[in-house]
C-alpha positions as CSV (number, residue, x, y, z in Angstrom):
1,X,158.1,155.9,75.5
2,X,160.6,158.3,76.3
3,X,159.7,161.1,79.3
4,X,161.4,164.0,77.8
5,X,160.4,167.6,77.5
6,X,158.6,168.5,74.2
7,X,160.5,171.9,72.7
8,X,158.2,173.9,70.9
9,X,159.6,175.1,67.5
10,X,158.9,178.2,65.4
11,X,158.6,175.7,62.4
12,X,158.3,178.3,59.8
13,X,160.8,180.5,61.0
14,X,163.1,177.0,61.2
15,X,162.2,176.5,57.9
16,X,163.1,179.5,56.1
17,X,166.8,179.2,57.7
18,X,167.1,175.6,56.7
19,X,166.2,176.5,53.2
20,X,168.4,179.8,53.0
21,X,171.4,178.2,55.2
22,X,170.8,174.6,54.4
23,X,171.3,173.6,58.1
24,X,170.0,174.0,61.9
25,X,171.2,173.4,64.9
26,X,168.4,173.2,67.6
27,X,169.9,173.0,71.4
28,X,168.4,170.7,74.1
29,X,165.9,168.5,72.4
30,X,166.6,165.5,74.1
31,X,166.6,165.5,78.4
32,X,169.6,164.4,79.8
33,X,167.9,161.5,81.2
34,X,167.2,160.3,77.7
35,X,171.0,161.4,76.8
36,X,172.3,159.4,79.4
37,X,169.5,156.2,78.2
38,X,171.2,156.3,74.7
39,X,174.6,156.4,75.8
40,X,173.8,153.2,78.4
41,X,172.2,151.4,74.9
42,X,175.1,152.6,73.0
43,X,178.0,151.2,75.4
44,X,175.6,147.7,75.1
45,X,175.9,147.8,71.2
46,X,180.1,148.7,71.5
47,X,180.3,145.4,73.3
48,X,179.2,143.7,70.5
49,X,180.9,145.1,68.0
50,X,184.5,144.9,67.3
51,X,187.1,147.3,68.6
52,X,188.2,150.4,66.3
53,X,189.0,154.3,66.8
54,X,185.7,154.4,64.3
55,X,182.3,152.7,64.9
56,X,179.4,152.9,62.0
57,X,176.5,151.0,63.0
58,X,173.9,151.2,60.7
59,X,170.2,150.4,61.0
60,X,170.8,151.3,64.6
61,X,167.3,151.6,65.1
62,X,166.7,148.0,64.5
63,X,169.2,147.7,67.2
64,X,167.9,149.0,70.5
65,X,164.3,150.8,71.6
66,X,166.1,154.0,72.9
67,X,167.6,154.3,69.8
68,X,164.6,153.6,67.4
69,X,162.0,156.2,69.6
70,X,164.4,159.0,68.0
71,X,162.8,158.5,64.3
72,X,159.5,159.7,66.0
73,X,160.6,162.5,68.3
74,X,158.2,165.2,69.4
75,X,160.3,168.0,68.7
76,X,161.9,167.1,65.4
77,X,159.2,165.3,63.6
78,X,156.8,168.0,63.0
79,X,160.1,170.3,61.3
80,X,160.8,167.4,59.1
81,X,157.2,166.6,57.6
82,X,156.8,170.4,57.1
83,X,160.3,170.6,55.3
84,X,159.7,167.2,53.6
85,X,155.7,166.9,53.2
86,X,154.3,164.2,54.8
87,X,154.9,161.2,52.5
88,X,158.0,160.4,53.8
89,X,160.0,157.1,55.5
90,X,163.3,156.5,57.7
91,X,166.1,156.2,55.1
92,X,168.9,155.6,57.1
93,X,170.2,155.1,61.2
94,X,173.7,155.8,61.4
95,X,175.6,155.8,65.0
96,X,179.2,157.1,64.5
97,X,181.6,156.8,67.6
98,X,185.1,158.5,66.6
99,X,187.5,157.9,69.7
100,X,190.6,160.7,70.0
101,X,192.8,160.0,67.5
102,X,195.2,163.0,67.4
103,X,197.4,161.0,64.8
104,X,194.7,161.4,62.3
105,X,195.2,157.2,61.7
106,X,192.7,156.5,59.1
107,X,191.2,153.4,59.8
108,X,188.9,150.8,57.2
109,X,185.5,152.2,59.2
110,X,186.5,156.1,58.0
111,X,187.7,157.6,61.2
112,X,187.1,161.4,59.0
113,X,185.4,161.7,55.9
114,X,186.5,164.1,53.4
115,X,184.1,167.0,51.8
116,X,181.1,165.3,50.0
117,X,177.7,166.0,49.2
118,X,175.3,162.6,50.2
119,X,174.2,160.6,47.5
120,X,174.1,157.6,45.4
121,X,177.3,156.4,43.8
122,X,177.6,158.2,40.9
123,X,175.5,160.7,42.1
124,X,172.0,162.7,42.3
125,X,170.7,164.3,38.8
126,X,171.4,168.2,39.2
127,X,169.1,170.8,38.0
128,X,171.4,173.9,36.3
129,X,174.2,172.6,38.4
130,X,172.8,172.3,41.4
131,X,171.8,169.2,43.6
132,X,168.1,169.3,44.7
133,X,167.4,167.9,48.2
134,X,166.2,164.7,48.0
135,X,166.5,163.7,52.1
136,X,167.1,165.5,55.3
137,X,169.3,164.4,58.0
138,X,169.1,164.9,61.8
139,X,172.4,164.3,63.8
140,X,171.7,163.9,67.4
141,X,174.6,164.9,69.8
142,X,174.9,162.3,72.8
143,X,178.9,163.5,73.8
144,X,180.4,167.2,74.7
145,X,181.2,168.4,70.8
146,X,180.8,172.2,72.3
147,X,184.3,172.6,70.8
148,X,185.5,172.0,67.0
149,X,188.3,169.9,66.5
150,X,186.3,167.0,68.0
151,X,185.4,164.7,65.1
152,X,182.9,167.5,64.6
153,X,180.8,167.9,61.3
154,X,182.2,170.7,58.9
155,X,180.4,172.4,56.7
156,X,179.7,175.3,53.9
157,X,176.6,177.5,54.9
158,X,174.4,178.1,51.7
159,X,176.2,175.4,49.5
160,X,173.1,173.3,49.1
161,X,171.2,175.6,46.8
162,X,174.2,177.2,44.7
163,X,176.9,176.0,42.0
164,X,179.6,175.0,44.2
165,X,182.7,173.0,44.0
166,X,185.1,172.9,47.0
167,X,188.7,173.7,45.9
168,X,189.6,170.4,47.8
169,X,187.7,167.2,49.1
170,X,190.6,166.9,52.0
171,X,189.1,167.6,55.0
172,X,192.5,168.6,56.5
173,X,192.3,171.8,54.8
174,X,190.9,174.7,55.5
175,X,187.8,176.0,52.8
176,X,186.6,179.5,53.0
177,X,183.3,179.5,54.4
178,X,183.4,176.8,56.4
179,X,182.2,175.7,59.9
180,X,182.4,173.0,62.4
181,X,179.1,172.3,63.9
182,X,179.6,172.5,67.8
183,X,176.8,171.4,70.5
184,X,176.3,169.7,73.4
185,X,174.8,166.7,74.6
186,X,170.9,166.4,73.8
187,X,171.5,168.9,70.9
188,X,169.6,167.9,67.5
189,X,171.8,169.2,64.1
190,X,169.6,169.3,60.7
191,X,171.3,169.6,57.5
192,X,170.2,169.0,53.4
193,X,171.6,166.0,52.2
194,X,172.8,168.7,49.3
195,X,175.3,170.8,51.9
196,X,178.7,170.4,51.4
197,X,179.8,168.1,54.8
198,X,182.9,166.1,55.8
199,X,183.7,164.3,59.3
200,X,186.4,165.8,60.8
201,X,189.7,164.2,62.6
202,X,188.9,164.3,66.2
203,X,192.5,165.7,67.5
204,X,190.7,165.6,70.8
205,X,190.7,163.6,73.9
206,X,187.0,163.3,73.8
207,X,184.9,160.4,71.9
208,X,182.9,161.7,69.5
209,X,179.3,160.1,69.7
210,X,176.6,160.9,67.3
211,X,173.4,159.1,65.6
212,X,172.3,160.3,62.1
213,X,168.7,159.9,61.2
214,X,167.8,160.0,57.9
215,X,164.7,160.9,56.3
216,X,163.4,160.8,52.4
217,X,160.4,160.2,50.5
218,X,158.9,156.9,50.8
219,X,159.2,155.9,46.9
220,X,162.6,156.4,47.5
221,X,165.0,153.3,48.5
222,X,166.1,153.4,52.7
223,X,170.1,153.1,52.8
224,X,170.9,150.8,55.6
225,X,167.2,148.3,55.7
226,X,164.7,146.7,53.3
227,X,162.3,146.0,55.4
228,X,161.2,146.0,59.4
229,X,161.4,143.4,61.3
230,X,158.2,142.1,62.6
231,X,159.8,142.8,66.1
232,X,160.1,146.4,64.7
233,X,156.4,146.4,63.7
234,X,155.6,144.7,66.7
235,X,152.7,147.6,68.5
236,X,154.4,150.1,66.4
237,X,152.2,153.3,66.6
238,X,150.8,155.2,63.1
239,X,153.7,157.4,62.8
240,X,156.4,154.6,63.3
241,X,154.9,152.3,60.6
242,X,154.7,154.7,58.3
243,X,158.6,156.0,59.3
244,X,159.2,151.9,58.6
245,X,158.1,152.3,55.1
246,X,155.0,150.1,56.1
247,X,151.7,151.4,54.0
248,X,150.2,149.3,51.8
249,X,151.0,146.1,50.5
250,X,150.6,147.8,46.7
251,X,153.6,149.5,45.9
252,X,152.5,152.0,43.6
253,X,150.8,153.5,46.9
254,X,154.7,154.5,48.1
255,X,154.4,157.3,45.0
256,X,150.9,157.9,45.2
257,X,148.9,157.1,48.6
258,X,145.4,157.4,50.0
259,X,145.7,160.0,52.7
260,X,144.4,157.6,55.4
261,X,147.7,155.6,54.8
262,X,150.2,158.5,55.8
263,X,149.3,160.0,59.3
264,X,152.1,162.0,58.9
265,X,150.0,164.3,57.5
266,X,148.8,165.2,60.8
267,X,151.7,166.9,61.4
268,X,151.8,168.9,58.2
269,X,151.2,172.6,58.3
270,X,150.9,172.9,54.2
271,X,152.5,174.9,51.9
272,X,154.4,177.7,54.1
273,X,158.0,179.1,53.1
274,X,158.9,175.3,51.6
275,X,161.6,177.3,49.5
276,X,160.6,175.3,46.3
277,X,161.0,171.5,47.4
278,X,159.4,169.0,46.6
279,X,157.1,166.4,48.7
């Protein structure tokens, strides 16, 4: 279990921004003791994988310890359950690595990713136009991406709850609005699944290293897993089974389940400034 300090969130005033702006950026979650404990797990998983100017490992938390204990974290779990409600599951554990690549080289692993909304291929059902949120991301910072221009993460402020269409999915060019999102190491970023994003080129001589951690409702599908390993499983606390999708062995209990089989709920502050969504 990791050793690092707790930060104590004003989860409903963290709330009411993500709903208005659709994103948060909350500095030094992570020690840089843990920092540096991912980046040692991360350089063990590079080894392994082949070289490219653009890793995407997914299901990273099937991968290392380090990595998995960050679907669980003090800090962020509590904002999630309160912007989610408390039936919820891991959806997806994304590690990107973008190396400088000033000659914008696009590579078969995406080494930027144009302006997109998430979402199933074709896409999420819209409700007068608009995308409801149907899972919440957190992108943890593990490399120096205080500037832009870094492989950072663009976005538009306010897209997620309005009728919006970029003028252009190129990433290359510049949309009014937009924003690079610029932190440091330890740094947690939470953004709607509904925000307009893109990956941009990193034109830097930094390597860009961040983990995406997804969360949705349980009844809905994960991305990247279908089930845990048992090694996964294996003294697993409450909080990480349920994270793991692991309930009941009914699975009409994933839409509607006894209370004692989501301690999430613990963690639930009920319904305070939830801007409308659904749990």
């Amino acid at each position: 279990m990791d050793t690092t300090q707790t930060t104590q969130l004003n989860i409903t005033e963290l709330m009411e921004q993500f709903n208005e702006q659709g994103y948060l950026l909350i500095p030094n979650v992570l020690s840089q003791e843990k920092v540096t404990r991912l980046n040692a797990a991360i350089d063990e998983l590079v080894t392994q994988e082949p070289e490219t100017l653009a890793h995407n490992i997914y299901n990273s938390v099937a991968r290392d310890e380090e990595i998995a204990s960050l679907m669980e974290e003090p800090s962020i779990l509590p904002l999630i359950v309160n912007l989610m409600g408390y039936n919820i599951q891991l959806h997806i554990s994304h590690l990107t690595i973008r190396h400088p690549n000033p000659k914008q080289v696009q590579t078969e692993t995406n080494s930027f990713i144009n302006w997109h909304q998430d979402g199933p291929h074709p896409k999420f059902p819209s409700i007068g136009g608009i995308t409801p949120l149907y899972y919440i991301k957190t992108c943890y910072i593990l490399s120096d991406m205080s500037e832009p221009d870094r492989g950072n993460t663009k976005i538009i402020p306010g897209s997620h709850n309005r009728i919006y269409q970029p003028d252009t999915k190129n990433v290359s060019e510049q949309l009014p609005g937009e924003m690079q999102v610029c932190g440091k190491p330890g740094d947690v970023f939470v953004f709607a699944q509904n925000i307009w994003h893109a990956g941009a080129p990193n034109l830097s001589s930094f390597t860009r290293r961040q983990l995406f951690l997804g969360y949705s409702p349980i009844w809905m599908r994960p991305i990247d897993y279908r089930v845990a390993s048992e090694e996964q499983l294996k003294d697993a606390s409450p909080f990480r089974k349920q994270l793991l999708g692991v309930i009941d062995d009914n699975p009409f209990k994933n839409y509607v389940p006894n209370e004692s089989m989501v301690p999430l709920k613990a963690l639930y502050k009920g319904e305070v400034s939830r801007g409308g969504y659904a749990h």
